[in-house]
SEMIKOL-918657 format. One line per 3 residues: their letters; for each residue x, y, z of N, C-alpha, C, CB. Coordinates in steps of 0.2 Angstrom, whole numbers. Glycine has a CB too. Layout:
a> X:Y:Z:X:Y:Z:X:Y:Z:X:Y:Z  ...
//
This chain:
xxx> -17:-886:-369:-14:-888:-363:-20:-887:-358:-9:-883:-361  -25:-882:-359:-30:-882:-353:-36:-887:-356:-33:-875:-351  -37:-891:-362:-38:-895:-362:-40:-902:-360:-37:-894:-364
xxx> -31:-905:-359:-29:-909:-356:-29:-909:-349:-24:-908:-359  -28:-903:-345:-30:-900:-338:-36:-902:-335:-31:-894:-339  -41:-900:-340:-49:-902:-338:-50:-909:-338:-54:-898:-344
xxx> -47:-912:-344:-48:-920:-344:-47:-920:-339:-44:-926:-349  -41:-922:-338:-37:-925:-332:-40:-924:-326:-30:-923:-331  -41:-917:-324:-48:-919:-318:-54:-921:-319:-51:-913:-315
xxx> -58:-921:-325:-61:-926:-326:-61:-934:-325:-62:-924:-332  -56:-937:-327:-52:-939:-326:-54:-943:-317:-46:-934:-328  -50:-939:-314:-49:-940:-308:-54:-941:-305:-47:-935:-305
xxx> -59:-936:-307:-66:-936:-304:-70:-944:-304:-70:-931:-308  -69:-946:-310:-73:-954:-312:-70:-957:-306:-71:-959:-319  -64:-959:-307:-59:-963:-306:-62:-963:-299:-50:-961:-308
xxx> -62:-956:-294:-64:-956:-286:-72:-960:-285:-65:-947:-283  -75:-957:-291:-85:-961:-290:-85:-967:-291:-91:-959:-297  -81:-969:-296:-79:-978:-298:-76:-980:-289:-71:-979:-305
xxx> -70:-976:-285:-70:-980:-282:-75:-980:-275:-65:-980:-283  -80:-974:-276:-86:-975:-268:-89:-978:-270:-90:-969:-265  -91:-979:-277:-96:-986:-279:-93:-994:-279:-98:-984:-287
xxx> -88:-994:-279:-85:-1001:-278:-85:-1002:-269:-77:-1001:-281  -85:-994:-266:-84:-997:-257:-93:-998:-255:-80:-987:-250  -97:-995:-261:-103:-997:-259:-107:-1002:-261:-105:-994:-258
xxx> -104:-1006:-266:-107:-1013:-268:-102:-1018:-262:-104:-1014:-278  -97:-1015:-261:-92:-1022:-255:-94:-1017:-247:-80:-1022:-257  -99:-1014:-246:-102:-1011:-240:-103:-1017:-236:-108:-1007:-241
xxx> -106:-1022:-237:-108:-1029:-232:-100:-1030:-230:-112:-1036:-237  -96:-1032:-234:-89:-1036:-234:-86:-1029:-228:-83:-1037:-244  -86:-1023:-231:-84:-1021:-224:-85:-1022:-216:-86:-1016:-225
xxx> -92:-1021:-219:-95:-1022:-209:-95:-1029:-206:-104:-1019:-207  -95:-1035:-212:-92:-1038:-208:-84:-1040:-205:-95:-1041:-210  -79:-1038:-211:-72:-1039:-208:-73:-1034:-203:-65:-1038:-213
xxx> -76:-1032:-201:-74:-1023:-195:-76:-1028:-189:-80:-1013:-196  -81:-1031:-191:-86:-1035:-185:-79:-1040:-182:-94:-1040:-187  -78:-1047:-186:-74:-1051:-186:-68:-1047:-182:-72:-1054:-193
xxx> -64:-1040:-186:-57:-1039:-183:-60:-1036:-176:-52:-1033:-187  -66:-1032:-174:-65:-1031:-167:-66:-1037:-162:-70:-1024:-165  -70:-1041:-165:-71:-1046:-160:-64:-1051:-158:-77:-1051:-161
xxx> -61:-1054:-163:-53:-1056:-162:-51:-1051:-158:-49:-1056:-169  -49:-1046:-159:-45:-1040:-156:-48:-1041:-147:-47:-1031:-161  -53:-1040:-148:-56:-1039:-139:-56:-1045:-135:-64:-1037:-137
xxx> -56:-1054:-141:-53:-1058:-137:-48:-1059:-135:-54:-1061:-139  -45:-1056:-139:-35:-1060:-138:-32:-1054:-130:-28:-1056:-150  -37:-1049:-132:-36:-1043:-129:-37:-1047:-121:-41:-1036:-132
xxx> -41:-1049:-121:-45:-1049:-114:-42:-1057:-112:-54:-1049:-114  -41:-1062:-115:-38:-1068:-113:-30:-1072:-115:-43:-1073:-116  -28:-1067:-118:-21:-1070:-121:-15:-1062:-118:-23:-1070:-132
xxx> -16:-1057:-118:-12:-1052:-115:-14:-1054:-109:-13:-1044:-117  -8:-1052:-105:-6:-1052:-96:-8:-1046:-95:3:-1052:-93  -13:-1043:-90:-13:-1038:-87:-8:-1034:-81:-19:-1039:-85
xxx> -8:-1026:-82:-2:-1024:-78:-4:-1020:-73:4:-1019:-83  0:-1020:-70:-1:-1015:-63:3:-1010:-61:0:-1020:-56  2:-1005:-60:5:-998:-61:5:-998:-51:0:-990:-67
xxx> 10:-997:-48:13:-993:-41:16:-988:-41:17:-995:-36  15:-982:-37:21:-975:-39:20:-974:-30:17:-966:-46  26:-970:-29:29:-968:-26:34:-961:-25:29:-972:-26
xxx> 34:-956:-21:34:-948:-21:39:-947:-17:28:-944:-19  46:-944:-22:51:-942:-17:52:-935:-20:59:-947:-18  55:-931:-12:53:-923:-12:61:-922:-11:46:-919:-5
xxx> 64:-920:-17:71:-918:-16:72:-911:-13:75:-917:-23  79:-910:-10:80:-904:-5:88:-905:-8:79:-906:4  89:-898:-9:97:-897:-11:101:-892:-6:97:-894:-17
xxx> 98:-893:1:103:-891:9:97:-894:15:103:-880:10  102:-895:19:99:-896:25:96:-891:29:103:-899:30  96:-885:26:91:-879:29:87:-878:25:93:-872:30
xxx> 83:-874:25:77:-872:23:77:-868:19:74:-869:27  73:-870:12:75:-866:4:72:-859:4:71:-870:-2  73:-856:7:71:-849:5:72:-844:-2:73:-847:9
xxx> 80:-844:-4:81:-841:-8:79:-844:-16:88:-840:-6  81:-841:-22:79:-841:-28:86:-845:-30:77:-833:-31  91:-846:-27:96:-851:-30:92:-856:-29:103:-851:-26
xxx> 90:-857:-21:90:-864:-18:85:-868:-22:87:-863:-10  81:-863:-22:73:-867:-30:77:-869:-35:66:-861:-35  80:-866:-39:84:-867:-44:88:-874:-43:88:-861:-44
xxx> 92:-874:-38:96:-881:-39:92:-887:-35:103:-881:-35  86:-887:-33:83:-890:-31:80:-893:-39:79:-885:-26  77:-890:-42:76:-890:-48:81:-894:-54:76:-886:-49
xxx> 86:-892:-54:92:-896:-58:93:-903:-54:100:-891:-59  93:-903:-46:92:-909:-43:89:-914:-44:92:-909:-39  82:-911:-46:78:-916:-49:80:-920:-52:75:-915:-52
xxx> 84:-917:-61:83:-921:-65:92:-926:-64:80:-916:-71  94:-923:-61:99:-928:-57:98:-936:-52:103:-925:-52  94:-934:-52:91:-938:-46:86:-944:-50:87:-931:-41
xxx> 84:-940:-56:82:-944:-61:84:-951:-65:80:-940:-64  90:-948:-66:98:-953:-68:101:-957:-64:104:-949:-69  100:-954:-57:104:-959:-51:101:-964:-51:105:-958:-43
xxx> 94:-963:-52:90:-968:-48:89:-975:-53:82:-965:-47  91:-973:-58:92:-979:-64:96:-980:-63:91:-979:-70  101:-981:-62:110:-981:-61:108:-990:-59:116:-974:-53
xxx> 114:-992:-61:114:-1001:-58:116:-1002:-52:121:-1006:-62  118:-998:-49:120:-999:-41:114:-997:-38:127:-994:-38  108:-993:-41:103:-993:-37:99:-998:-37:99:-988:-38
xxx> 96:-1001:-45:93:-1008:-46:95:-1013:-44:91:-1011:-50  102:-1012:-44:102:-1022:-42:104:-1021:-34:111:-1028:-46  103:-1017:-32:101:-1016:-24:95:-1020:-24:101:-1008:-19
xxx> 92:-1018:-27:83:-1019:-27:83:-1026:-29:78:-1013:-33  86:-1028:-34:86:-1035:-36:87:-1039:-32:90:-1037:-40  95:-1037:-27:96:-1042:-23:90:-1042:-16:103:-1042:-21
xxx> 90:-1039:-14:86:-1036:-6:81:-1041:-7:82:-1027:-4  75:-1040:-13:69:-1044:-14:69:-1050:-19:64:-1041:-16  76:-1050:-20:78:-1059:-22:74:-1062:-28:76:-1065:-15
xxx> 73:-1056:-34:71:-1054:-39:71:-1057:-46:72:-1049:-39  67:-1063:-48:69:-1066:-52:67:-1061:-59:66:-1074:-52  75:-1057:-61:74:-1052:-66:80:-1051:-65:67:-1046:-66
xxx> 84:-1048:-71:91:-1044:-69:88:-1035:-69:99:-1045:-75  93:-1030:-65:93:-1026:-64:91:-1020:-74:99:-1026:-60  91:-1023:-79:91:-1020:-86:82:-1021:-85:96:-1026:-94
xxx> 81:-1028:-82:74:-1030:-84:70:-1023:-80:71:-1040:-80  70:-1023:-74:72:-1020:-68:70:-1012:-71:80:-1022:-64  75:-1007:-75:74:-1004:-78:68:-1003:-84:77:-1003:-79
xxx> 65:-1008:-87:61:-1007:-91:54:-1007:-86:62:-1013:-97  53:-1007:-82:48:-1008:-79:49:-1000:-75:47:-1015:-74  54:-997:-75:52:-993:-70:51:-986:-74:57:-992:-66
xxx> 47:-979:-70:46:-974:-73:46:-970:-70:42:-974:-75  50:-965:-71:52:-959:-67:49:-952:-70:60:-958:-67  44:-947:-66:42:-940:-69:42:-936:-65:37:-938:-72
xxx> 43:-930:-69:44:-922:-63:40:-920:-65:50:-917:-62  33:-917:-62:30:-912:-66:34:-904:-67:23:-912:-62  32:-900:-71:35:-897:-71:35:-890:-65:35:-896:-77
xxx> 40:-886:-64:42:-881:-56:41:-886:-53:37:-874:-54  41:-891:-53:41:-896:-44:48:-897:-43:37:-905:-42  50:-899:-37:55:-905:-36:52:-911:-33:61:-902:-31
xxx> 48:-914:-36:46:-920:-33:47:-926:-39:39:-920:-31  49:-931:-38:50:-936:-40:43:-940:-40:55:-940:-38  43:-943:-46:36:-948:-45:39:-955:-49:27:-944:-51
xxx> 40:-961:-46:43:-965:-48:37:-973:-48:52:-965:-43  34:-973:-53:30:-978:-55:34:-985:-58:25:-975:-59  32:-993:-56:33:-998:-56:26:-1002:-60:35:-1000:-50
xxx> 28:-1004:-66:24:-1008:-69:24:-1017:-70:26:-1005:-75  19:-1020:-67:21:-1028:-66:13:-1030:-65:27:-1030:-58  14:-1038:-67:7:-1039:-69:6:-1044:-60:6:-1045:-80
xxx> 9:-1042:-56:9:-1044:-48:6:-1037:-44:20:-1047:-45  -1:-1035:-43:0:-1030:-41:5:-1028:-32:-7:-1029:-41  3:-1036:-30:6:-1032:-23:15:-1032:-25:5:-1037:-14
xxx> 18:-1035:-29:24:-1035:-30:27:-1029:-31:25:-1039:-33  22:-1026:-38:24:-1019:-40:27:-1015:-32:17:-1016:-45  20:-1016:-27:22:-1011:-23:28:-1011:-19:17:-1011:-19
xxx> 31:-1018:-18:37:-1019:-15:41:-1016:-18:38:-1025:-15  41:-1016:-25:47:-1015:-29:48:-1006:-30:46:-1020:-35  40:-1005:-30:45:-996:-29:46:-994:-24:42:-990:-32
xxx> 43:-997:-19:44:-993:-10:53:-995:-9:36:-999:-1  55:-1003:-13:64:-1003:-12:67:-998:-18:69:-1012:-13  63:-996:-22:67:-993:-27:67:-987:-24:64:-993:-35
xxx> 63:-981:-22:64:-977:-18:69:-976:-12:58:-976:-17  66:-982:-8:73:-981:-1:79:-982:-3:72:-986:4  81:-986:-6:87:-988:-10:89:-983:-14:85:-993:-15
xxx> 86:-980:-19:90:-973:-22:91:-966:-15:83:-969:-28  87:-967:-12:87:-961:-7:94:-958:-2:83:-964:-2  94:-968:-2:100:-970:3:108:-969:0:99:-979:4
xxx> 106:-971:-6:112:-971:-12:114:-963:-14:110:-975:-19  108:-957:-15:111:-952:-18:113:-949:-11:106:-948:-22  111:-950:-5:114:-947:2:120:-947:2:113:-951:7
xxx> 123:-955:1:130:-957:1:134:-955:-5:130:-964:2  132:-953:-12:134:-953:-15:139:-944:-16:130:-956:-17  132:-941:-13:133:-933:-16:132:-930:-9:127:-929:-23
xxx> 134:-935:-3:135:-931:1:132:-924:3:140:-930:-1  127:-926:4:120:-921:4:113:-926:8:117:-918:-7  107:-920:10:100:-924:13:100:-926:8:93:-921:14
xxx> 97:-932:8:94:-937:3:87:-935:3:95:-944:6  83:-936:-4:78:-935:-5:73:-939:0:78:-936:-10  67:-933:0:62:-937:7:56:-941:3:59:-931:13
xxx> 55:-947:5:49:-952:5:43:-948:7:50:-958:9  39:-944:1:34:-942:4:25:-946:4:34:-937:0  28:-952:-2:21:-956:-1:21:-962:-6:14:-952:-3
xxx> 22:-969:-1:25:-976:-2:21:-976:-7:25:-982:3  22:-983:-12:16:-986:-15:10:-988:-12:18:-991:-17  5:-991:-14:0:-996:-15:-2:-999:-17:-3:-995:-14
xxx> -6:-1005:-17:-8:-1011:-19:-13:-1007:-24:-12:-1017:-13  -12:-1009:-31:-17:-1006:-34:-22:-1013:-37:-14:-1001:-40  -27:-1009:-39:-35:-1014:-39:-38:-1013:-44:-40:-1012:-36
xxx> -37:-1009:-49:-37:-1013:-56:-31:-1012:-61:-42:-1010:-60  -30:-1016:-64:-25:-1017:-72:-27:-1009:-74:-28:-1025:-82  -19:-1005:-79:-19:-1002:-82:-19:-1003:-89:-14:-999:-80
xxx> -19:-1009:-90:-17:-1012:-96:-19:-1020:-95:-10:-1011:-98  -21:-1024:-102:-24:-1020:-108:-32:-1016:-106:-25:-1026:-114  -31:-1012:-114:-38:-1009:-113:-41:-1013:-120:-38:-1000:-113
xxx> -48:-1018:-115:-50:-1022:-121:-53:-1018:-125:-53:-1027:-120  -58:-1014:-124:-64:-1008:-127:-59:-1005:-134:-67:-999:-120  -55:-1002:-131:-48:-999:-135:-45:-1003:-139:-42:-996:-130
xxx> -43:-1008:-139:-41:-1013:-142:-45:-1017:-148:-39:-1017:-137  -50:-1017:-146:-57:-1020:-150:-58:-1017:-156:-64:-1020:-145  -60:-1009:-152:-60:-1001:-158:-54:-1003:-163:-57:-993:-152
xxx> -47:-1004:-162:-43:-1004:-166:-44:-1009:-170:-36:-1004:-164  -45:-1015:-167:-46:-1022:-173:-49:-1023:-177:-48:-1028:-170  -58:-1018:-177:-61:-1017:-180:-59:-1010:-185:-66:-1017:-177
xxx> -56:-1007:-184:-52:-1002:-189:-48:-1004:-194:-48:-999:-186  -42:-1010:-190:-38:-1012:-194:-43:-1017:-202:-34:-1017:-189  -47:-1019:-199:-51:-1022:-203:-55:-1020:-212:-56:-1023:-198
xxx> -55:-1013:-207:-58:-1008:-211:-53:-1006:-217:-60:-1001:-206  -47:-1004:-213:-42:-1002:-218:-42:-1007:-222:-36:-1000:-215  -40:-1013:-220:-37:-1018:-225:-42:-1019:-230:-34:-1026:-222
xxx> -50:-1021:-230:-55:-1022:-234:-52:-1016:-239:-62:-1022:-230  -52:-1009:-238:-53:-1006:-241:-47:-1005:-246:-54:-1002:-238  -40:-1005:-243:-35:-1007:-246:-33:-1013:-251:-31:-1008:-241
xxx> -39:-1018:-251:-42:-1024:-255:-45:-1021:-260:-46:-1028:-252  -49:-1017:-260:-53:-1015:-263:-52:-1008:-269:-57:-1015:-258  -47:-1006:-266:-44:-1000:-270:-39:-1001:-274:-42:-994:-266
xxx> -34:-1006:-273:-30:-1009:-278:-35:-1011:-283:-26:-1016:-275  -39:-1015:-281:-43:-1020:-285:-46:-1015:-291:-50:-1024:-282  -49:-1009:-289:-51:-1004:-293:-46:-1003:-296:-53:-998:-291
xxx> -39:-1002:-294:-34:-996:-299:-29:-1001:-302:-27:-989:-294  -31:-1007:-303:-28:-1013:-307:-33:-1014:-312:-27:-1021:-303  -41:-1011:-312:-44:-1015:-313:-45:-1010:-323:-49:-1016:-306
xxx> -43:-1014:-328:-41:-1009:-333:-47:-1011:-340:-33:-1011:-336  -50:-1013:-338:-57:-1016:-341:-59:-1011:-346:-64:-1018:-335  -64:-1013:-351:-67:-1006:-356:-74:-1010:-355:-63:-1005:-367
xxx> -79:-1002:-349:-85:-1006:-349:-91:-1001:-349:-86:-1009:-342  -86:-996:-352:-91:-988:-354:-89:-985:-361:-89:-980:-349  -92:-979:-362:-88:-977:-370:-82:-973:-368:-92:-971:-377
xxx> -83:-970:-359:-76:-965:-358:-70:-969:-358:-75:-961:-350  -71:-975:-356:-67:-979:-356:-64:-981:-363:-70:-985:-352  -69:-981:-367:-64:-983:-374:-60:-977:-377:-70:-987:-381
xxx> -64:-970:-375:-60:-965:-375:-53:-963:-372:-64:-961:-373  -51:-964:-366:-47:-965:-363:-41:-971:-361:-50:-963:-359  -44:-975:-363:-37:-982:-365:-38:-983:-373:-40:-992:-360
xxx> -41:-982:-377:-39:-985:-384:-36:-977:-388:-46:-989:-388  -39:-971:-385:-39:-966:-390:-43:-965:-395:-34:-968:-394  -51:-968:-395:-56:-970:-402:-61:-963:-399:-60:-979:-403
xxx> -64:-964:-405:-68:-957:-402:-79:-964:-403:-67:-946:-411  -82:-964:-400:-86:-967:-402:-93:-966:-406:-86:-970:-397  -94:-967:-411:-99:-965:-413:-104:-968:-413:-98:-965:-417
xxx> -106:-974:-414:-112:-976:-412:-113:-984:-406:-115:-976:-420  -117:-983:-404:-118:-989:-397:-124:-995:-401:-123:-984:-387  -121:-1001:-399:-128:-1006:-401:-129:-1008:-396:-127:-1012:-404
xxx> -137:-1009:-393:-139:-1009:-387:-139:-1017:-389:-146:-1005:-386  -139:-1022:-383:-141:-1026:-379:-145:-1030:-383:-143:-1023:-374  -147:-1037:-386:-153:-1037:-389:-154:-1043:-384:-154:-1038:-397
xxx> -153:-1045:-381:-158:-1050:-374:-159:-1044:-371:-155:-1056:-367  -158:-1038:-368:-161:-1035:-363:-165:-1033:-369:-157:-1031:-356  -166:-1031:-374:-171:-1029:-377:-178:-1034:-380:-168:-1025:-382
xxx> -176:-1040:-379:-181:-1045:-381:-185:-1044:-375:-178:-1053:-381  -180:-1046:-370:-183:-1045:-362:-187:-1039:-361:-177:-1044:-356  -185:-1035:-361:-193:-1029:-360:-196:-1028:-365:-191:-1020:-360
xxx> -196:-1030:-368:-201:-1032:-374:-206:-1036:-372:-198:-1037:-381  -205:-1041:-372:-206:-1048:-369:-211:-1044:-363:-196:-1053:-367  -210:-1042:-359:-213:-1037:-352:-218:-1035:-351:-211:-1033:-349
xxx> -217:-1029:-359:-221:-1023:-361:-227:-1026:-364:-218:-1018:-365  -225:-1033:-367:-232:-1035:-370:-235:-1040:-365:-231:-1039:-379  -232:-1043:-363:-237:-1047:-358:-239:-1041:-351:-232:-1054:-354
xxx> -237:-1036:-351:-242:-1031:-348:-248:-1029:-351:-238:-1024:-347  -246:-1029:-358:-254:-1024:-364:-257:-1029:-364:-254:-1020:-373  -256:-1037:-363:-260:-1042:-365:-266:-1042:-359:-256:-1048:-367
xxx> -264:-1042:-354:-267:-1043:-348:-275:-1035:-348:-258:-1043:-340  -273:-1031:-350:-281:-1026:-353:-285:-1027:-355:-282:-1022:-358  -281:-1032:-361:-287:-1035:-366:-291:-1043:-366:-284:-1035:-372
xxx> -298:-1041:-366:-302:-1047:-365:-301:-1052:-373:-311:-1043:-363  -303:-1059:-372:-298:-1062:-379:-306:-1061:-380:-291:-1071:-380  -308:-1064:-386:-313:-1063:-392:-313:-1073:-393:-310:-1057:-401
xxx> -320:-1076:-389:-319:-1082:-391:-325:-1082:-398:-320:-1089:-384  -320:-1086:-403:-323:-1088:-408:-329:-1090:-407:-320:-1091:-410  -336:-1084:-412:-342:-1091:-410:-345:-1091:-416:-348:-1090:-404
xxx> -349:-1096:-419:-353:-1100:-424:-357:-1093:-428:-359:-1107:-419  -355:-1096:-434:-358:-1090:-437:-366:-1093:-439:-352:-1086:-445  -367:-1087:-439:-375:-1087:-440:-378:-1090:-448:-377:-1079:-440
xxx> -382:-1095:-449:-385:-1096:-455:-390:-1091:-457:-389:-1103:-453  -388:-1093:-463:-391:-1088:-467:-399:-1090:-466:-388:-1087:-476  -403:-1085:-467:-409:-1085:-466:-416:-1088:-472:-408:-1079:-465
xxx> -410:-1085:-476:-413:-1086:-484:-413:-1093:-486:-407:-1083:-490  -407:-1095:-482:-406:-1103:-484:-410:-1107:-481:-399:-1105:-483  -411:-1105:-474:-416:-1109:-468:-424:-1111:-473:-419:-1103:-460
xxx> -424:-1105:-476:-433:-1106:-479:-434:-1110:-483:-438:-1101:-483  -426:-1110:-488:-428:-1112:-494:-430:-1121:-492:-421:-1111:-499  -424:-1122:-488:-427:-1128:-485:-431:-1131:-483:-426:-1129:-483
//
């Protein structure tokens, strides 16, 4: 059993080497799909998405027409908040807003654009408008504020929260972020190459070692035949290396016998 154990992390181990050596034989193919996906991504990012304009505006709830002193008064001040957070989305507040500025959107559209937060121990409302019109955004939360104000007065019979600070024309897009967008495209790129590439390994059931014939057939291997072109080939290398040492020997005219010259 701890046999089988050891393989099997053995096992594991190949199987992980096999596959950082497949990510780094396809190491080009990476950096280029990373390249390709961030530049798509930062095109589409920058000429094909509508850019958005963020306006906010600050309402400071009160839960009496006196002066909050006491530890109740904070308290419901506080729970007011988040009442006040619900009204303001309510349909009788937007489609006030819809009709006043003759809003081609219904009051639902109207809601997806809007954004309401409290930070926390305040009673202040922070109600931001999202639209790719910066000065419009501003129109639209300066009526969404007065408009709720007006309505939770009448409604609950109490001060109405106070308008501590209209919108403004803002001056740049919040969105998109192309840098950010580009980062991801080239990510995405990354992932999928690799996601290509790692199937391809764990499909990939080939016998191209002896562990391999050990591990898919069951055989044990005894002996290996080497290659005989790559061994012609270095052959073939090694001797046209030793030949290049040696000076060749040109054949020359053998010498007459001496004996024989006189006799003549």
């Amino acid at each position: 059993m701890e046999q089988k154990t050891i393989y099997q992390e053995q096992e594991d181990e190949i199987d992980l080497l096999g596959l950082l050596l497949a990510y780094k034989r396809k190491l080009w193919l990476i950096i280029l799909v990373a390249l390709l996906g961030g530049v798509l991504a930062g095109v589409f990012s920058k000429f094909v998405l509508i850019p958005q304009y963020n306006s906010s505006a600050m309402l400071y709830v009160l839960s009496k027409e006196t002066t909050l002193t006491s530890l109740a008064d904070l308290q419901i001040g506080s729970q007011l908040s988040k009442d006040y957070s619900v009204i303001i989305r309510t349909r009788p507040v937007l489609q006030e807003v819809v009709d006043k500025l003759e809003l081609d959107m219904t009051y639902k559209d109207l809601r997806g654009k809007l954004k309401i937060t409290n930070d926390a121990d305040t009673r202040i409302l922070t109600l931001t408008i999202t639209d790719p019109d910066p000065e419009l955004a501003k129109l639209i939360v300066d009526q969404v504020a007065n408009s709720a104000s007006d309505y939770i007065g009448d409604i609950m019979e109490m001060i109405p929260p106070k308008l501590i600070e209209d919108g403004e024309i803002p001056l740049y897009p919040v969105s998109p972020n192309n840098k950010r967008n580009a980062v991801l495209g080239a990510l995405a790129g990354i992932v999928l190459v690799c996601g290509v590439i790692t199937v391809g390994v764990l499909l990939d059931d080939t016998v191209k070692t002896e562990d391999d014939v050990e591990r898919y057939l069951g055989l044990t291997v005894l002996a290996s035949i080497p290659d005989r072109a790559k061994t012609k080939g270095n052959q073939h290398i090694h001797k046209h290396k030793g030949s290049k040492g040696k000076k060749e020997k040109k054949p020359g005219k053998k010498k007459k016998d001496t004996r024989e010259m006189v006799g003549r």
